[in-house]
PyMOL Python script that loads the backbone (N, CA, C, O; Angstrom):
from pymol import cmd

cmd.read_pdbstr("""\
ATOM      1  N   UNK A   1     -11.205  18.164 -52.371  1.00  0.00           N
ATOM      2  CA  UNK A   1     -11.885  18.049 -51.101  1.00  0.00           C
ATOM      3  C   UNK A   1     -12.211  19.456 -50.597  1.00  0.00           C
ATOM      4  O   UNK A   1     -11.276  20.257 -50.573  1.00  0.00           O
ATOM      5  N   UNK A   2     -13.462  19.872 -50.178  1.00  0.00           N
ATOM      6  CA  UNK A   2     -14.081  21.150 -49.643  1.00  0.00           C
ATOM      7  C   UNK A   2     -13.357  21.321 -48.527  1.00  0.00           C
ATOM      8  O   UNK A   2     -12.886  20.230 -48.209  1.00  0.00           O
ATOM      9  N   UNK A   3     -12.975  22.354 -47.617  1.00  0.00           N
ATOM     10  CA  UNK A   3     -12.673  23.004 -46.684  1.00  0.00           C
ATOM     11  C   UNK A   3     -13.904  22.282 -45.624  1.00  0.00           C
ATOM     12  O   UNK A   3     -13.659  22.049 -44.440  1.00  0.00           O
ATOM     13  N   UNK A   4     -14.705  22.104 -46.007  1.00  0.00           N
ATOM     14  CA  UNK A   4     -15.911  21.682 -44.472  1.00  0.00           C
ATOM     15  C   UNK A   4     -15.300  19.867 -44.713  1.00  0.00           C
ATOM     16  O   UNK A   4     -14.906  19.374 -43.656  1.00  0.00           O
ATOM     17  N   UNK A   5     -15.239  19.219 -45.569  1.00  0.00           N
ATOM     18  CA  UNK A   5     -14.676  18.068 -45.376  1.00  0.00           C
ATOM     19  C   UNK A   5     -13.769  17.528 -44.724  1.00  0.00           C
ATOM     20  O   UNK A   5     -13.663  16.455 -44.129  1.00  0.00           O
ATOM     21  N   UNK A   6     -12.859  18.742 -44.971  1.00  0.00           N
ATOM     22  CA  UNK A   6     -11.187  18.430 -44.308  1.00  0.00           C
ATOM     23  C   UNK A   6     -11.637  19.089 -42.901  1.00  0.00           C
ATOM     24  O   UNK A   6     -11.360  18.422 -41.904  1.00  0.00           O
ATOM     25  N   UNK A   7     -12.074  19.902 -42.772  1.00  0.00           N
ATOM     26  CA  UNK A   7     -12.352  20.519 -40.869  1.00  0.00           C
ATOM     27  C   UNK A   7     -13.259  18.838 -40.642  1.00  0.00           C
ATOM     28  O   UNK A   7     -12.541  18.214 -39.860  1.00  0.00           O
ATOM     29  N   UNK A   8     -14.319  18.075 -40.968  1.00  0.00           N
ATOM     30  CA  UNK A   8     -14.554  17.607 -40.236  1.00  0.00           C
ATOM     31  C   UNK A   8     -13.262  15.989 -39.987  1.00  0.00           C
ATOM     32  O   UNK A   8     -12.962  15.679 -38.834  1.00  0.00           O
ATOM     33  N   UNK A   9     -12.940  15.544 -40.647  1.00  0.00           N
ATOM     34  CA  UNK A   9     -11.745  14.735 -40.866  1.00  0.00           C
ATOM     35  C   UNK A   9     -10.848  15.351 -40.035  1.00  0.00           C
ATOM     36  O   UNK A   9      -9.936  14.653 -39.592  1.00  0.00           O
ATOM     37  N   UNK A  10     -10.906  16.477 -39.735  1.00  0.00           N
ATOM     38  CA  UNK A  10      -9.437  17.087 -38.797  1.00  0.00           C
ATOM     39  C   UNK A  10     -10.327  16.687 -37.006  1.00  0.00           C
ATOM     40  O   UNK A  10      -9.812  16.098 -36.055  1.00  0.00           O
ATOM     41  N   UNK A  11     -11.509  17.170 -37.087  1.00  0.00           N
ATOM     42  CA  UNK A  11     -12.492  16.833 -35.868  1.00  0.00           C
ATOM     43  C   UNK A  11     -12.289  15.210 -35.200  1.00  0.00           C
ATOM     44  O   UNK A  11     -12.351  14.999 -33.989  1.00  0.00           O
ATOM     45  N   UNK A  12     -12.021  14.059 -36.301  1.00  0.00           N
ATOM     46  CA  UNK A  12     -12.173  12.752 -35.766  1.00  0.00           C
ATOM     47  C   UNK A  12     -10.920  12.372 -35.711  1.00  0.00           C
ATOM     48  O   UNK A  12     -10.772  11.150 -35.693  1.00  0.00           O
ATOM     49  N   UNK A  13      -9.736  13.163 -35.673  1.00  0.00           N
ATOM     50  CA  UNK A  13      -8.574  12.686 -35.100  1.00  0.00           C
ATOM     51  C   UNK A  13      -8.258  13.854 -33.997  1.00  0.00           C
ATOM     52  O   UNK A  13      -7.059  14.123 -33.919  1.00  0.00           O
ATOM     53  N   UNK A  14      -8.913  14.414 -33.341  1.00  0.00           N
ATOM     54  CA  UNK A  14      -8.535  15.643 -32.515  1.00  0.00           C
ATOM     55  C   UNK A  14      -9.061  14.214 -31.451  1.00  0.00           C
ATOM     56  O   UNK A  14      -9.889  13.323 -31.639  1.00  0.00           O
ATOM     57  N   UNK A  15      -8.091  14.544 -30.253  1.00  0.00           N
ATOM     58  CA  UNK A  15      -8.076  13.980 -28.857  1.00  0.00           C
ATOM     59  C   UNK A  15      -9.172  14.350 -27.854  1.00  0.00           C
ATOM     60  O   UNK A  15     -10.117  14.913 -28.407  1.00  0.00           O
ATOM     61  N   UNK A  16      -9.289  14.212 -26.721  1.00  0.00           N
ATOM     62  CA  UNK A  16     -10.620  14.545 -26.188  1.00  0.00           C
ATOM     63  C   UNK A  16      -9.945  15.270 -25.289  1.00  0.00           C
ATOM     64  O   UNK A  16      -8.767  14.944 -25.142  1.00  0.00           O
ATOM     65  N   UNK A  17     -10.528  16.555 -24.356  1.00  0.00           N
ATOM     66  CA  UNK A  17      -9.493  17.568 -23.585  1.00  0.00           C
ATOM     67  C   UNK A  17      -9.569  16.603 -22.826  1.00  0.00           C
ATOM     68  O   UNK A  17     -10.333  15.669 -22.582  1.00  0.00           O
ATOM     69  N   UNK A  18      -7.752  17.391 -22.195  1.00  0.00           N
ATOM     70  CA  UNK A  18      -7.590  16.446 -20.947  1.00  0.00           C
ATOM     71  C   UNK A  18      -8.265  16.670 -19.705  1.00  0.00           C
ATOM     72  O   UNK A  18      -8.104  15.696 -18.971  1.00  0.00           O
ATOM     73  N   UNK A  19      -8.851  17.433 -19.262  1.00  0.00           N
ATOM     74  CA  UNK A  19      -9.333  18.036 -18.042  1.00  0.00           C
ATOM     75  C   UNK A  19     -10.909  16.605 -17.706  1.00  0.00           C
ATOM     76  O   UNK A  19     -11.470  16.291 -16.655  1.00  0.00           O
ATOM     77  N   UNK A  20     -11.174  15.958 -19.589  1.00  0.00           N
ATOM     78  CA  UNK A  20     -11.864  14.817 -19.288  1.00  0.00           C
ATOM     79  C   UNK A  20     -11.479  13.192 -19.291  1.00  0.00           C
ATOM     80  O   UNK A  20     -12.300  12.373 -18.876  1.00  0.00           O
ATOM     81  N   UNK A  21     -10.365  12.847 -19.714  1.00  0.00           N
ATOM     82  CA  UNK A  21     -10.022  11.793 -19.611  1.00  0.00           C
ATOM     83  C   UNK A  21      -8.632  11.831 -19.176  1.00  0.00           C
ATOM     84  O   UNK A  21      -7.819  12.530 -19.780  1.00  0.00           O
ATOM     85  N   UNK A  22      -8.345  11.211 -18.287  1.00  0.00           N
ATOM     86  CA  UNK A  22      -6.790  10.666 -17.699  1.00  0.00           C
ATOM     87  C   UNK A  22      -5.978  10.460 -18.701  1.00  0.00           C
ATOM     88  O   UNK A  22      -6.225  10.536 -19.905  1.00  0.00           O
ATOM     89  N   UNK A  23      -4.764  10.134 -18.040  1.00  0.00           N
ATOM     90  CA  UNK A  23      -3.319  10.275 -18.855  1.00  0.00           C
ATOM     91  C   UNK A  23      -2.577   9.418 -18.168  1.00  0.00           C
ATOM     92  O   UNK A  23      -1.800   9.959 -17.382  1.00  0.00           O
ATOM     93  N   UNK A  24      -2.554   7.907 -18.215  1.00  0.00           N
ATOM     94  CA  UNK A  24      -1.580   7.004 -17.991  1.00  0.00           C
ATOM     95  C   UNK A  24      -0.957   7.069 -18.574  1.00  0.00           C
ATOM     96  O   UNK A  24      -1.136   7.712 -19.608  1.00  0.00           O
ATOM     97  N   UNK A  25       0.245   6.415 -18.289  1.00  0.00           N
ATOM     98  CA  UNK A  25       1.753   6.778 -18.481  1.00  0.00           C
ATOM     99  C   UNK A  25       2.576   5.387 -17.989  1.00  0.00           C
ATOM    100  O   UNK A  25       2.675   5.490 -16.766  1.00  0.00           O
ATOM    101  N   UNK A  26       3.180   4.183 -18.415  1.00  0.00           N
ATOM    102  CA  UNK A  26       3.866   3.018 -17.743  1.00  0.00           C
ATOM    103  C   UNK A  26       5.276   3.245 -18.053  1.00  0.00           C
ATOM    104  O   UNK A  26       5.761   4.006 -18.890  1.00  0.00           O
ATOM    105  N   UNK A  27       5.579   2.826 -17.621  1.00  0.00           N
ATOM    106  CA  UNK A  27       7.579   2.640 -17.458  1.00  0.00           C
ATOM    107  C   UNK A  27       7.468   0.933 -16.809  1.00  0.00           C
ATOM    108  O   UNK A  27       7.540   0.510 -15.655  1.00  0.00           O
ATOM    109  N   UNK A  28       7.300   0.360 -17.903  1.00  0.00           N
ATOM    110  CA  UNK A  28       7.414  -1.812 -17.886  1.00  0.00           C
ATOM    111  C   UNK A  28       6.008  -1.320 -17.155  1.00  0.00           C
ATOM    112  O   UNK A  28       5.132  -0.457 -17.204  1.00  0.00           O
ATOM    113  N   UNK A  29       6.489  -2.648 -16.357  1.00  0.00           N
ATOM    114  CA  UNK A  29       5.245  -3.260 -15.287  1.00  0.00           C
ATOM    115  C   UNK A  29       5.972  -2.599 -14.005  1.00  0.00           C
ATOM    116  O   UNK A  29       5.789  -3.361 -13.056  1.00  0.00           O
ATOM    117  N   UNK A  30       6.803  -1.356 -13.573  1.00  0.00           N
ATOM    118  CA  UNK A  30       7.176  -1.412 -12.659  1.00  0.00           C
ATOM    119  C   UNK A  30       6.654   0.282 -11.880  1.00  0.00           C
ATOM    120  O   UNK A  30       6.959   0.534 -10.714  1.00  0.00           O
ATOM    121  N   UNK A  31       6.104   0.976 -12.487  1.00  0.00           N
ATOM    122  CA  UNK A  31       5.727   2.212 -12.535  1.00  0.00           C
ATOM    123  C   UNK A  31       4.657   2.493 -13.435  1.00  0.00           C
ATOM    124  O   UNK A  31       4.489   2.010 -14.555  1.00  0.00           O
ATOM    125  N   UNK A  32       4.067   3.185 -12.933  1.00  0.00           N
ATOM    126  CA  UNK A  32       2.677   3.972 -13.550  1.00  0.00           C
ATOM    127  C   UNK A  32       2.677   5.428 -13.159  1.00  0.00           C
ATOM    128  O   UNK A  32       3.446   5.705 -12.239  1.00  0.00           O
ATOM    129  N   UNK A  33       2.065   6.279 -13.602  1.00  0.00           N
ATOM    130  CA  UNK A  33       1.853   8.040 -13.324  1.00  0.00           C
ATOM    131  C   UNK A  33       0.543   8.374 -14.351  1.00  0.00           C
ATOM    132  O   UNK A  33       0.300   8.513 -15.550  1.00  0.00           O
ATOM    133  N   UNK A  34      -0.170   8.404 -12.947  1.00  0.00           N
ATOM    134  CA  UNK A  34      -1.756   8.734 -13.981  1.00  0.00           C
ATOM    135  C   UNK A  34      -2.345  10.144 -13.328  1.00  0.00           C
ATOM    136  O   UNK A  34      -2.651  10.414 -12.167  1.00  0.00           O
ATOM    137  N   UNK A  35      -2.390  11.178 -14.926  1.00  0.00           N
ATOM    138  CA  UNK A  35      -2.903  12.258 -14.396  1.00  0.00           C
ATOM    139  C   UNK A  35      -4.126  12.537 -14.290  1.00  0.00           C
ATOM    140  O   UNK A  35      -4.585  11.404 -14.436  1.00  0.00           O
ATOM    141  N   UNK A  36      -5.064  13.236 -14.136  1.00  0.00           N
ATOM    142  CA  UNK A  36      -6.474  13.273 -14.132  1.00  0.00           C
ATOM    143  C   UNK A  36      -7.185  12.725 -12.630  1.00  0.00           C
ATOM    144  O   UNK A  36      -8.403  12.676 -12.458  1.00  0.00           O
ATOM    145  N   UNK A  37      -6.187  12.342 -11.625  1.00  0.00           N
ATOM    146  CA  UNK A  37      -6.862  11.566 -10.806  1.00  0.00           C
ATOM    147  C   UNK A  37      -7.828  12.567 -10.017  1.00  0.00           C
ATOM    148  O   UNK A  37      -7.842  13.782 -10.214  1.00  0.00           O
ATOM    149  N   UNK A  38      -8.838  11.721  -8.866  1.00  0.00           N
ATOM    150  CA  UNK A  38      -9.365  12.389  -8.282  1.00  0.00           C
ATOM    151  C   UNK A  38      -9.722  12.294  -7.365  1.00  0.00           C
ATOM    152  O   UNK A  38     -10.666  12.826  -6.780  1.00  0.00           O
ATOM    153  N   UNK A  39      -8.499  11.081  -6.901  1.00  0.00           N
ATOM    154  CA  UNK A  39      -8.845  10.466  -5.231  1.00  0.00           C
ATOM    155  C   UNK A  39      -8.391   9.088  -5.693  1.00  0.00           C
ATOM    156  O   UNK A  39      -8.465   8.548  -6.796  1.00  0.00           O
ATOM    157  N   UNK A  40      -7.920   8.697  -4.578  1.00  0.00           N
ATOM    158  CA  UNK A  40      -7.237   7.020  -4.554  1.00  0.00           C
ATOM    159  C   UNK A  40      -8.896   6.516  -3.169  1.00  0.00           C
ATOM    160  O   UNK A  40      -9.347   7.002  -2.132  1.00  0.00           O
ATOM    161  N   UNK A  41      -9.242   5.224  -4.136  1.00  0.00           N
ATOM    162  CA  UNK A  41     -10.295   4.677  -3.320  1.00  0.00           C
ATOM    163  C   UNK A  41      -9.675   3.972  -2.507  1.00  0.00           C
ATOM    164  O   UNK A  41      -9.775   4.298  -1.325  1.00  0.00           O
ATOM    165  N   UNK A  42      -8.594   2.442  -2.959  1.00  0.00           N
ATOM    166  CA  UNK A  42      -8.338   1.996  -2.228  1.00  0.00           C
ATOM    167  C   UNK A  42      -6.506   1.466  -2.277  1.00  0.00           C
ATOM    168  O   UNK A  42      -5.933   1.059  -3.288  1.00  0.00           O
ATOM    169  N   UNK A  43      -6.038   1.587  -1.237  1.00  0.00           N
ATOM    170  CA  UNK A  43      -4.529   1.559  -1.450  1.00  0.00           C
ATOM    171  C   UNK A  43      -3.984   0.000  -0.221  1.00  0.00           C
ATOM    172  O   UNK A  43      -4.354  -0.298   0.914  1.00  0.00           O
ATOM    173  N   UNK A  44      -3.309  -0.436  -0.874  1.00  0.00           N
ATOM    174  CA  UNK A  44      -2.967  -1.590  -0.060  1.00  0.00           C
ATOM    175  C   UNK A  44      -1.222  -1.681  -1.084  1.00  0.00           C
ATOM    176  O   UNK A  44      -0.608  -0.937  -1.849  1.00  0.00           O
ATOM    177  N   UNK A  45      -1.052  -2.897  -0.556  1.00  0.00           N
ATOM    178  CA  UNK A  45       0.610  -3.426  -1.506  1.00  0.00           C
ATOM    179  C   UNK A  45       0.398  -4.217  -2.271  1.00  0.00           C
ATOM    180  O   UNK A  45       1.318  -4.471  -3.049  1.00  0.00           O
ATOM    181  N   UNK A  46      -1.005  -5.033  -2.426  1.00  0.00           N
ATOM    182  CA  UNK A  46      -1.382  -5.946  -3.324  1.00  0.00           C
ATOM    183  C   UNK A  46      -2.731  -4.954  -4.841  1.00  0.00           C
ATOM    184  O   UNK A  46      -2.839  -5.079  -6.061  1.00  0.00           O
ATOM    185  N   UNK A  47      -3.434  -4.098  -3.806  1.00  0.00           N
ATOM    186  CA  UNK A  47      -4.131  -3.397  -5.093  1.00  0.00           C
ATOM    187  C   UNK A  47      -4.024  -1.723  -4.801  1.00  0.00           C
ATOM    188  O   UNK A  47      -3.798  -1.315  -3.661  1.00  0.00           O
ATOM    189  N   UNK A  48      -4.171  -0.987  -5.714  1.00  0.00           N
ATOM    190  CA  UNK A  48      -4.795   0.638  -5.425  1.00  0.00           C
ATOM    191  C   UNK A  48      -5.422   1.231  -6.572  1.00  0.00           C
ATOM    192  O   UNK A  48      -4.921   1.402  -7.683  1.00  0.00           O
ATOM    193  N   UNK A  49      -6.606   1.531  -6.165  1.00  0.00           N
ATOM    194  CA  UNK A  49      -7.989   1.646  -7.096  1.00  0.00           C
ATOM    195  C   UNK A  49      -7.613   3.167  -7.192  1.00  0.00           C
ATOM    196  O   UNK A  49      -6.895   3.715  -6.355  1.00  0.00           O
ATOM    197  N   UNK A  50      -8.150   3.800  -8.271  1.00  0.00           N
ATOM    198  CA  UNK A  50      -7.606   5.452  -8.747  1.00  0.00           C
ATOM    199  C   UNK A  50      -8.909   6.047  -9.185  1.00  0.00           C
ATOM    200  O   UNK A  50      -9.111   5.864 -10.386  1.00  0.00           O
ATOM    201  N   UNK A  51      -9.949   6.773  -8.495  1.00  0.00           N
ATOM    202  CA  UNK A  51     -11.159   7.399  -9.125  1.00  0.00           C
ATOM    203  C   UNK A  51     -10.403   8.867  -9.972  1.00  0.00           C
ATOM    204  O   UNK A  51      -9.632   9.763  -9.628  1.00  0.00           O
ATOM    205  N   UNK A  52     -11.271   8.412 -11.477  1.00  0.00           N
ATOM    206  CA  UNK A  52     -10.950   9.039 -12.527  1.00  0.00           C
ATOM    207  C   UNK A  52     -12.081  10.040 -12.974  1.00  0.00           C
ATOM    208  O   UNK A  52     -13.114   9.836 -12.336  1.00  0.00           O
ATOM    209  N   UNK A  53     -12.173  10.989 -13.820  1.00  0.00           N
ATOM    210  CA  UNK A  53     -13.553  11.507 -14.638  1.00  0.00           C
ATOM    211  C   UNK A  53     -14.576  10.651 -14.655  1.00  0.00           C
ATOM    212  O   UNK A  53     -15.662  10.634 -14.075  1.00  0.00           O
ATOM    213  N   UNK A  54     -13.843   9.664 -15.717  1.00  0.00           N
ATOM    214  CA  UNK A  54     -14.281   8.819 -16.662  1.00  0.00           C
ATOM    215  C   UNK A  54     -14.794   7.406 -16.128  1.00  0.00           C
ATOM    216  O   UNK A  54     -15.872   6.815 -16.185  1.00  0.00           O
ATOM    217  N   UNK A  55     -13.538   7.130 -15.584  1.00  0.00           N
ATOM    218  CA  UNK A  55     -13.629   5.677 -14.792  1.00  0.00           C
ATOM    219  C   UNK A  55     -12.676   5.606 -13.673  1.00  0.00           C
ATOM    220  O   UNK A  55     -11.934   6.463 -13.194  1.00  0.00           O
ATOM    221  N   UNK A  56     -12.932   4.051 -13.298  1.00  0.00           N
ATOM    222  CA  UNK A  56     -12.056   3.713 -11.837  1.00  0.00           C
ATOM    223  C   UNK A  56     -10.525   2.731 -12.565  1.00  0.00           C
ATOM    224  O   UNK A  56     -10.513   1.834 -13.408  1.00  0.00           O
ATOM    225  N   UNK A  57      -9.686   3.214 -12.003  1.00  0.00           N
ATOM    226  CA  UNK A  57      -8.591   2.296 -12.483  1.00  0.00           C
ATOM    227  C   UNK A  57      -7.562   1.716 -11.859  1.00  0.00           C
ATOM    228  O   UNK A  57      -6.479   2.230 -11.578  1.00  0.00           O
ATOM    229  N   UNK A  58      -8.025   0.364 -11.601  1.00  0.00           N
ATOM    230  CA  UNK A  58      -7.582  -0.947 -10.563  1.00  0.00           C
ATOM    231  C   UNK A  58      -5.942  -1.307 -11.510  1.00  0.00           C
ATOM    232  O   UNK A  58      -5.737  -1.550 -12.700  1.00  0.00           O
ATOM    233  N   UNK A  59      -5.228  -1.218 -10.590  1.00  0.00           N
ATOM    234  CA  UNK A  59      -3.705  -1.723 -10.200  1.00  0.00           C
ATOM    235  C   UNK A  59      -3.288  -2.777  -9.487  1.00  0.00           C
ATOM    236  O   UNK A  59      -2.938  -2.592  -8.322  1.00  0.00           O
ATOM    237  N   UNK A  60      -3.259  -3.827  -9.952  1.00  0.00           N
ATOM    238  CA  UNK A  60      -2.964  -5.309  -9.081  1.00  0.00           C
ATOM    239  C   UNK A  60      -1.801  -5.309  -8.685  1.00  0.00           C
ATOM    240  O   UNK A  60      -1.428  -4.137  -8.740  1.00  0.00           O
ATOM    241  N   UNK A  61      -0.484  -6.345  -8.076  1.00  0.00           N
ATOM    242  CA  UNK A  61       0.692  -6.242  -7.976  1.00  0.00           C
ATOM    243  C   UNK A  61       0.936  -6.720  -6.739  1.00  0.00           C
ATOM    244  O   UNK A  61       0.103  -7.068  -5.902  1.00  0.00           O
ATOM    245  N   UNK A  62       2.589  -6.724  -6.626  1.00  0.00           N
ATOM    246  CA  UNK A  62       3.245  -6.762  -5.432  1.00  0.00           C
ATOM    247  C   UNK A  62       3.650  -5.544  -4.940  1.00  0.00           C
ATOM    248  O   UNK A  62       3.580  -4.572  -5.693  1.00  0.00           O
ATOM    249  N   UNK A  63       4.096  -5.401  -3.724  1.00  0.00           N
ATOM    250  CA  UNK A  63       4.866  -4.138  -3.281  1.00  0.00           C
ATOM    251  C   UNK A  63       4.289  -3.025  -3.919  1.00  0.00           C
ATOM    252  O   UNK A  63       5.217  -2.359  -4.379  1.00  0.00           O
ATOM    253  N   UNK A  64       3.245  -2.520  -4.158  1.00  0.00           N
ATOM    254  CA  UNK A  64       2.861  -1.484  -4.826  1.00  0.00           C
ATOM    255  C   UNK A  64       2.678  -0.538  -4.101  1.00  0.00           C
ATOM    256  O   UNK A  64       2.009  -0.854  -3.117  1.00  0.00           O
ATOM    257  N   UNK A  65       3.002   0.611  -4.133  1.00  0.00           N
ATOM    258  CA  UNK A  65       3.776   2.069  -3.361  1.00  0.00           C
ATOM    259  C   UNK A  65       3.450   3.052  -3.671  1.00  0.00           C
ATOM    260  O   UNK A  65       4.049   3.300  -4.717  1.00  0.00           O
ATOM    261  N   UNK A  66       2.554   4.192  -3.294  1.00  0.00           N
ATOM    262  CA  UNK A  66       2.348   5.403  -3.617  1.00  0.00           C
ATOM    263  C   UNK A  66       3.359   6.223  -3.360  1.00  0.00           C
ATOM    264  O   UNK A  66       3.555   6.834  -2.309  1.00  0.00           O
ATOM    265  N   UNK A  67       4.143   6.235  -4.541  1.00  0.00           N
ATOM    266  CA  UNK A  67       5.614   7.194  -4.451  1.00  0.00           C
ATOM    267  C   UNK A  67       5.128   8.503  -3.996  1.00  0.00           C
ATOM    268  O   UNK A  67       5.537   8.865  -2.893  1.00  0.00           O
ATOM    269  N   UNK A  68       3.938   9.671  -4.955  1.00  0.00           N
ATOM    270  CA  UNK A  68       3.809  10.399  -5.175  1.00  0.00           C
ATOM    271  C   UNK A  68       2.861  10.847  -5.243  1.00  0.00           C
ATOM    272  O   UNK A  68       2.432  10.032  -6.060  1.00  0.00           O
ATOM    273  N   UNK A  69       1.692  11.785  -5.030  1.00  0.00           N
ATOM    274  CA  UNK A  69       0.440  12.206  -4.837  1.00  0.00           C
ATOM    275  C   UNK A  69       0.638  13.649  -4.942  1.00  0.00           C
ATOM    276  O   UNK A  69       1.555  14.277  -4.413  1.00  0.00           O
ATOM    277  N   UNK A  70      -0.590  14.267  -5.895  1.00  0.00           N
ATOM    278  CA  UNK A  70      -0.839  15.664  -5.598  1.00  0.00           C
ATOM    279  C   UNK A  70      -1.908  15.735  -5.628  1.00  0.00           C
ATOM    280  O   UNK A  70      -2.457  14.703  -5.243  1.00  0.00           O
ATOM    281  N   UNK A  71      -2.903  16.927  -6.076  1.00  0.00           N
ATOM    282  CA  UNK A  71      -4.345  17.109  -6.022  1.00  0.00           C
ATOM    283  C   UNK A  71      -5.206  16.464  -7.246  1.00  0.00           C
ATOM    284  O   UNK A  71      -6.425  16.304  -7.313  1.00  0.00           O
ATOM    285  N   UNK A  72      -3.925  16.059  -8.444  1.00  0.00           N
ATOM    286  CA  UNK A  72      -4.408  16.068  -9.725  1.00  0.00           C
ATOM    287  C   UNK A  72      -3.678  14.423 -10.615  1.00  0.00           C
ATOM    288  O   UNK A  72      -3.841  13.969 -11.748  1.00  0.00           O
ATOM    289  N   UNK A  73      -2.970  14.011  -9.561  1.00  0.00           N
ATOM    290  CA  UNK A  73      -1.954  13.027 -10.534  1.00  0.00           C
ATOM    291  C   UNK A  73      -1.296  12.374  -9.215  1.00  0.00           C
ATOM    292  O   UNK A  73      -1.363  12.896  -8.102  1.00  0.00           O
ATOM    293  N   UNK A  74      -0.596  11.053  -9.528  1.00  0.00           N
ATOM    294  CA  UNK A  74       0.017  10.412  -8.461  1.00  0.00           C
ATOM    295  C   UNK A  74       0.914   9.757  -9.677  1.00  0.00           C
ATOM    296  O   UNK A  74       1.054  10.013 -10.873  1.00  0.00           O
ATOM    297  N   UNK A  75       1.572   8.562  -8.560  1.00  0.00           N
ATOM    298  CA  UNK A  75       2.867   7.918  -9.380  1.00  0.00           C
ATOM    299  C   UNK A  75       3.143   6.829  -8.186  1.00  0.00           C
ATOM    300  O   UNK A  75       3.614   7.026  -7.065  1.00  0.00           O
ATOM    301  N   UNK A  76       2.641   5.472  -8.872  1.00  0.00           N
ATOM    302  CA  UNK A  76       2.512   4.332  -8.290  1.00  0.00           C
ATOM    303  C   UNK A  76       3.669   3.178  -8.371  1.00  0.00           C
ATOM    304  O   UNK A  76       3.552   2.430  -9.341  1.00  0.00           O
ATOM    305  N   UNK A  77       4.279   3.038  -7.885  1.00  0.00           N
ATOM    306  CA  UNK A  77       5.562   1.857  -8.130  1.00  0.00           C
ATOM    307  C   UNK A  77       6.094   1.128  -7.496  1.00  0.00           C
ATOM    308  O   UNK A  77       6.480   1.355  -6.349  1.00  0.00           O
ATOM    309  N   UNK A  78       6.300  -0.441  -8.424  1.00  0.00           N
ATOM    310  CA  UNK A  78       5.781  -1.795  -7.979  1.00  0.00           C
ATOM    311  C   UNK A  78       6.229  -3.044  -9.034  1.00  0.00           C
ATOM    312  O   UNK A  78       6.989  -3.006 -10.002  1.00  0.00           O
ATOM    313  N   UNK A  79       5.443  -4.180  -8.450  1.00  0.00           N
ATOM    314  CA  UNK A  79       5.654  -5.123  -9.959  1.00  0.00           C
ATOM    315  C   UNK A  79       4.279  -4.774 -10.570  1.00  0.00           C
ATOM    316  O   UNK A  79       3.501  -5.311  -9.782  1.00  0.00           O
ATOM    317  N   UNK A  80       3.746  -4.342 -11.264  1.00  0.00           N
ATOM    318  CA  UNK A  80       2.134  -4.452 -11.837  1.00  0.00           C
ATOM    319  C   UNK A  80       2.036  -5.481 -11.969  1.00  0.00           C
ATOM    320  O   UNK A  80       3.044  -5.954 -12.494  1.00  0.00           O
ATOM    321  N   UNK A  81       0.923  -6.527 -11.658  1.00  0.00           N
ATOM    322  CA  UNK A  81       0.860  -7.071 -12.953  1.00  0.00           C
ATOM    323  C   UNK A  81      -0.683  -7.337 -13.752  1.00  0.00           C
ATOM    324  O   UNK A  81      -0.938  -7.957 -14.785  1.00  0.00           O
ATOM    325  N   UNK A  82      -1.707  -6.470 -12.655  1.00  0.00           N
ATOM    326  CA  UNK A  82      -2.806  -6.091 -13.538  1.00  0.00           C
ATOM    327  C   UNK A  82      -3.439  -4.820 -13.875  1.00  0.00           C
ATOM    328  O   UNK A  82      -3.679  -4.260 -12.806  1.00  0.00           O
ATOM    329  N   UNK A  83      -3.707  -4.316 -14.560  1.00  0.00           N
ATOM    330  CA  UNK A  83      -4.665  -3.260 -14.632  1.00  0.00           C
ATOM    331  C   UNK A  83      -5.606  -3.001 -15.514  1.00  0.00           C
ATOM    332  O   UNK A  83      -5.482  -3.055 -16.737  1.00  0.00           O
ATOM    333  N   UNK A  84      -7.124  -2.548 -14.543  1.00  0.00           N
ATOM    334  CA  UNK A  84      -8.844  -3.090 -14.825  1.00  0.00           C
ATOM    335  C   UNK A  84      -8.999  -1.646 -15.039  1.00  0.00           C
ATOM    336  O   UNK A  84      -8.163  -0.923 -14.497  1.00  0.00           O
ATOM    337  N   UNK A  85      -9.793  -1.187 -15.636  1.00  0.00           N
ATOM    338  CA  UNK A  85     -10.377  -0.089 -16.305  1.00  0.00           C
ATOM    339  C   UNK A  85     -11.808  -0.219 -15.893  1.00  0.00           C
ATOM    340  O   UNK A  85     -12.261  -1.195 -16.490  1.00  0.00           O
ATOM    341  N   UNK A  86     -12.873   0.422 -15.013  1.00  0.00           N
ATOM    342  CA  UNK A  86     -13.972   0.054 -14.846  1.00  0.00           C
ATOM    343  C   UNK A  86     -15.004   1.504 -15.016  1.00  0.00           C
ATOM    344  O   UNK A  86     -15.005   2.461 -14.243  1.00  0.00           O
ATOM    345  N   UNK A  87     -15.726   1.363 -16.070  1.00  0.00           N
ATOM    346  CA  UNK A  87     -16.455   3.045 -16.379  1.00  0.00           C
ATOM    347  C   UNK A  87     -17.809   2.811 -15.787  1.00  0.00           C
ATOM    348  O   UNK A  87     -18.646   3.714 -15.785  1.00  0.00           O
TER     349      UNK A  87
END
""", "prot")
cmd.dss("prot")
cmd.show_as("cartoon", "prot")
cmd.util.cbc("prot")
cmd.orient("prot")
C-alpha cells in the first residue's frame, strides 16, 4: 500500500474538530453534559432545547434541571426520556 493510500484511509477515520460538532456525554437516562453549546432555547422541567453548531438538541423528561451552565457546555439532570436531534 502507497503512503498517499494509507494518509487517505487515515483521513476517513479522523473525527471532525470539536470547535464544529458537540460532545454529548449520558450517565443512564438521568444526566447529560453537552459541550459545544451555544445557548439553551428553551428550558422548562418537562423539555430544554440546546442550540448547537450543527443542530438543535431537544431533551424530553421529568424534573429536568439545569445543574450547570457555562459559555460553552452545560449539564442537564433528570429522568430523560427523549432526545431529538434537529439540523
Amino acid at each position: 500500500m502507497s503512503k498517499n493510500e494509507k494518509q487517505k484511509k487515515l483521513r476517513f477515520y479522523e473525527l471532525p474538530p470539536m470547535n464544529r460538532t458537540p460532545c454529548i456525554e449520558f450517565s443512564g437516562n438521568r444526566e447529560v453534559v453537552i459541550e459545544g453549546s451555544k445557548g439553551v432555547l428553551e428550558y422548562s422541567a418537562e423539555c430544554v432545547r440546546v442550540n448547537t453548531v450543527g443542530m438543535v438538541i431537544s431533551l424530553a423528561g421529568r424534573e429536568l434541571n439545569l445543574r450547570c451552565i457555562s459559555d460553552s457546555s452545560l449539564i442537564i439532570d433528570g429522568f430523560i426520556t427523549n432526545v431529538e436531534f434537529t439540523v
